[in-house]
N, C-alpha and C positions, 0 to 999 in steps of 0.2 A: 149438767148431766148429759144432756144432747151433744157438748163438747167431746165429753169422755167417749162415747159410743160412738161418734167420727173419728175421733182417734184410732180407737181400737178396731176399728173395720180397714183403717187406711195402713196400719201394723200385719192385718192378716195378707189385706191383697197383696203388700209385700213379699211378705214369706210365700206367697203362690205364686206371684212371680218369678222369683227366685228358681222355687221348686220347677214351675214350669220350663222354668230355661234350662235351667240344669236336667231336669229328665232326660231329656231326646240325646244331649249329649254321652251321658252316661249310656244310657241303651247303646248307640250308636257304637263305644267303645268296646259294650260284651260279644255286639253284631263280628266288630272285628277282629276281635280275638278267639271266637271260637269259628273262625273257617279258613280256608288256606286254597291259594289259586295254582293252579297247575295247567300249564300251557303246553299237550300232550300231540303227540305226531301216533301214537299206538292207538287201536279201532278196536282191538278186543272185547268181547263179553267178558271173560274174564277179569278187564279191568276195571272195566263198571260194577260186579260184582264186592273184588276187591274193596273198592273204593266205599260200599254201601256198607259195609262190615268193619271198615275203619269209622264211618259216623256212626254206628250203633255203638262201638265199642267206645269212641270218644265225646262224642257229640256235636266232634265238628265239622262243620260242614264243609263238603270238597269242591269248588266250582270249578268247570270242564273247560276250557278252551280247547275244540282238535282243529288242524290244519296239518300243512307237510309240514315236515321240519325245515326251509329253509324260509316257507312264509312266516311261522312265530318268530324266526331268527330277526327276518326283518321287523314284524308288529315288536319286537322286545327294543330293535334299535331305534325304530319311530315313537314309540312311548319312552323313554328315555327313565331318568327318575320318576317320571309320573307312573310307570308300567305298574300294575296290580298281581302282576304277576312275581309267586313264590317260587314254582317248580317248573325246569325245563324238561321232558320225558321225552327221551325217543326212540328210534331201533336200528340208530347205524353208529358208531363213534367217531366218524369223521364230520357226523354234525354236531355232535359234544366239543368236540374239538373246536367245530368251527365257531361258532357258541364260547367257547371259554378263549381262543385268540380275538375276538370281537371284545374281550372283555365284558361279557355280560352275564357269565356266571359267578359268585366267589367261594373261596374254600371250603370245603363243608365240615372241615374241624371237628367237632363231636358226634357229627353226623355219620363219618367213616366208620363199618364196621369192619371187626376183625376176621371176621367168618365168611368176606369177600376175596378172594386171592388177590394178591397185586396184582397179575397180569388181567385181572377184570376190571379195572378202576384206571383213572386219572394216576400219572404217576408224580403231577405237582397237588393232586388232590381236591380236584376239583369239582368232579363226577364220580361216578360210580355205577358198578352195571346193576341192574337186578334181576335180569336173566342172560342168557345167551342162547345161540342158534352155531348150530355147524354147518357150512353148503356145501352138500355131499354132492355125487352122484347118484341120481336113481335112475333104474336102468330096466326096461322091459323084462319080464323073467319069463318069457316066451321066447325070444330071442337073443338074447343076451345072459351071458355065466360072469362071473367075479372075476373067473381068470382072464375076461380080455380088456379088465378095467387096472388101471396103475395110477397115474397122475391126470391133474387137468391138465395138462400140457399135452398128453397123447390124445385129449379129445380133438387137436387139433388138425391128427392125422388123415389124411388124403380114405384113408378106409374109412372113417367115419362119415364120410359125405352123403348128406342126404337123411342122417339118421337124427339129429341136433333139433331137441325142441327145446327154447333157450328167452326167458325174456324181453324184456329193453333194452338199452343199455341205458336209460333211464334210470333204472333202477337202483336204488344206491349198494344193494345188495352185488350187483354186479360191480357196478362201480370200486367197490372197497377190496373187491376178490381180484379185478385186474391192479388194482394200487398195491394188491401183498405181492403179485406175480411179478409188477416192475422194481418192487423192491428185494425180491427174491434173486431176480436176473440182471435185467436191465432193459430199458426202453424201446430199444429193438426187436430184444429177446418178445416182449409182453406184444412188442406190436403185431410180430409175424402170427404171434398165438391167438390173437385178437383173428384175425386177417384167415387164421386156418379155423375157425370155430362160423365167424360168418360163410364160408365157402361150403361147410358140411351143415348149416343147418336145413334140416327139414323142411321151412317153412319161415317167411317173415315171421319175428318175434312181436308175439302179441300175450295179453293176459298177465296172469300172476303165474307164479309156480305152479299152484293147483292146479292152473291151465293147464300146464307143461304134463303135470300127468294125465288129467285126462284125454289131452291132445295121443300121449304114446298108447291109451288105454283103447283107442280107437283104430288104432295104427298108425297114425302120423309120430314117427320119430322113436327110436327105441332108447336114446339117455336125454338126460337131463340135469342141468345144474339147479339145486333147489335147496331149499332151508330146512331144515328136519323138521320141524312143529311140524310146518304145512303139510308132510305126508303124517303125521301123527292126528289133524285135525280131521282127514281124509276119514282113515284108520277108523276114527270113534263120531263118525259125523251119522246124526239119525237118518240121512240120505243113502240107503242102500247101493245107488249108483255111484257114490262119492265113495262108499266103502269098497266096494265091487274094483274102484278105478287105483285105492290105495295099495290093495292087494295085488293089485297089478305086478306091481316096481317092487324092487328089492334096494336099497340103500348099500350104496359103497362108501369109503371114508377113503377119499384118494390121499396121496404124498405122504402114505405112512413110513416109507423107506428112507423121506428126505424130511423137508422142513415140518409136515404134520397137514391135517386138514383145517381151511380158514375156519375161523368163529369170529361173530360178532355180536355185538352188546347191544341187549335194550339198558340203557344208562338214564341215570337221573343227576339233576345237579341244582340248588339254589340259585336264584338269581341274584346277581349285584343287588340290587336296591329290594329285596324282600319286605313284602310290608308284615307276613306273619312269619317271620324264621323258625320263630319257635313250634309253630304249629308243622311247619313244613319240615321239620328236622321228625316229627312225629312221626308223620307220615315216611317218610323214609326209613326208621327204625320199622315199622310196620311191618312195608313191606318184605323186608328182610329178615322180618321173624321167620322165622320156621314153620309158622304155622299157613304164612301166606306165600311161602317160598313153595312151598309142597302143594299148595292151591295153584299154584299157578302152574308147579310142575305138569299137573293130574287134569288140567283145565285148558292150557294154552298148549301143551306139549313142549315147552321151553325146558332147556335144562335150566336149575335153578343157580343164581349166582351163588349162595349161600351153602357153601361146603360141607354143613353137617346136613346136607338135605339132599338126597336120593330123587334120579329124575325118575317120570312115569314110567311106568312096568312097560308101555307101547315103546317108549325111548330105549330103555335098559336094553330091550330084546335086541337092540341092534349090536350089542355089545360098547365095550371102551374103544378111544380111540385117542389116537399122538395127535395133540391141538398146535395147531402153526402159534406158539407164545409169540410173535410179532409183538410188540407195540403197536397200540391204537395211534398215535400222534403219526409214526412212519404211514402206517394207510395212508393218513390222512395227509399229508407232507406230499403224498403220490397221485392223491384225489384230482387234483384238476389236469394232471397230465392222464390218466387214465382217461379222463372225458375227453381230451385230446386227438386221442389213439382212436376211441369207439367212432369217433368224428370224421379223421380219416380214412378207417377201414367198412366205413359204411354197416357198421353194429348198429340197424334203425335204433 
């Protein structure tokens, strides 16, 4: 009898050993199927938002990596196959670009929607935008009228001097606007306009856009080159002074007569080695619904990539505008010679 009953206690610890083994793995597997990593260069509340309405909606959870986009470029090539990362997010296309020549993104296949335009996407199909920006001019409307504004190229003229409140060139936003200018013209052409914009600015370039205007809001500088959200975020910011400073500036849409005004892309794209594709292919429908396109409109001030979806009433009111259709990859093909130029002509 005392036989039998050693047996059958030494049959049970089996089966829990078993079971024990096998739990932690099993758990471990649902761990990693319900979340998806995204390795993001964008800082918005809006995305964080976003992001917390896609987990309540699905229940998967989003883990954040933020850096600039050229440091996750490197963390994605230093982690190699091992990288944990699903989604590459960012807000310029010249670093999508750079990012899918590095070979570290791959096609997104079913992930492409159709209600993106081509000219907002990868056109081997590798990324895709989910919003955009236009860098207008905004212009003192104490001192300045529409009619003495035309291209960025005239911002370059000798009358303007002294009036240019204007970034880094840092900036990739710059960066990408002088890479449309040399592929507009030509190297020369972009360098003399580089070289006439440092001569007329107001002021060493310091801050963000925002700066830019509240730098004109003050009197330092009556135009500026800047992204629309940013006077959109000004516009609706519960900061009375930030409001006070958006009202300021009036928005122009330069080169409507010629090639159209730059836009650039906040883009998204999978990585080569995804360990949740499928989760992260979610997420990218997601965002591109209509329902988070129009969030994002209403919240970031972005127009939205997604065609059947109207930007914010603050955007609208500036009216339509002729978009520079450039290709993202030409920018980008022009990128390291624009850094060139600003290097040259002393654009801090």
């Amino acid at each position: 009898m005392n036989r039998y009953k050693i047996n059958f206690l030494l049959i049970v610890l089996s089966i829990l050993t078993v079971v024990s083994c096998s739990g932690p793995s099993k758990s471990g597997e649902e761990t990693k199927s319900m979340e998806v990593n995204i390795y993001t260069q964008r800082h918005y509340d809006a995305d964080k938002k976003a992001f917390e309405m896609f987990t309540e909606k699905t229940g998967i959870k989003i883990n954040v990596v933020k850096a600039g986009a050229d440091e996750l470029i490197n963390k994605l090539e230093l982690e190699g196959d091992a990288s944990p990362a699903d989604l590459f997010f960012t807000v310029d296309a010249g670093k999508l670009y750079r990012a899918k020549e590095k070979g570290l993104l791959q096609k997104l296949d079913g992930a492409l929607s159709a209600d993106v335009p081509e000219n907002l996407r990868d056109e081997d199909g590798f990324w895709q935008g989910v919003t955009y920006r236009a860098r207008v001019i905004a212009y003192s409307k104490d001192v300045v009228t529409p009619d003495q504004l035309s291209t960025y190229e005239d911002l370059a003229d000798p009358r303007w001097n002294g009036k240019i409140a204007i970034r880094s060139s840092s900036s990739a936003y710059n960066q990408s606007l002088l890479a449309s200018i040399i592929n507009a013209t030509d190297e020369e052409t972009a360098k003399s306009w580089a070289a006439g914009i440092v001569a007329n600015m107001a002021r060493e370039p310091q801050g963000g856009d925002r700066d830019q205007i509240k730098a004109m809001a003050s009197g330092v500088g009556e135009v500026s080159i800047v992204n629309t959200y940013y006077v959109g975020l000004l516009l609706n910011s519960s900061n009375p002074e930030e409001v006070k400073a958006g009202e300021s500036v009036g928005i122009f849409f330069p080169n409507q007569e010629g090639r159209g005004t730059h836009v650039n892309v906040s883009g998204i794209g999978i990585t080569k080695n995804a360990p949740n594709k499928e989760n992260a292919i979610k997420l990218i429908e997601f965002l591109l619904s209509e329902e988070v396109q129009s969030f994002f409109a209403n919240n970031s001030y972005e127009y939205p990539a997604n065609s059947k979806v109207a930007p914010a009433e603050t955007v609208a009111a500036w009216g339509d505008f002729k978009k520079d259709n450039l290709l993202f990859s030409k920018v980008a093909e022009h990128n390291n010679t624009a850094v060139k130029i600003f290097d040259e002509v002393g654009w801090k």
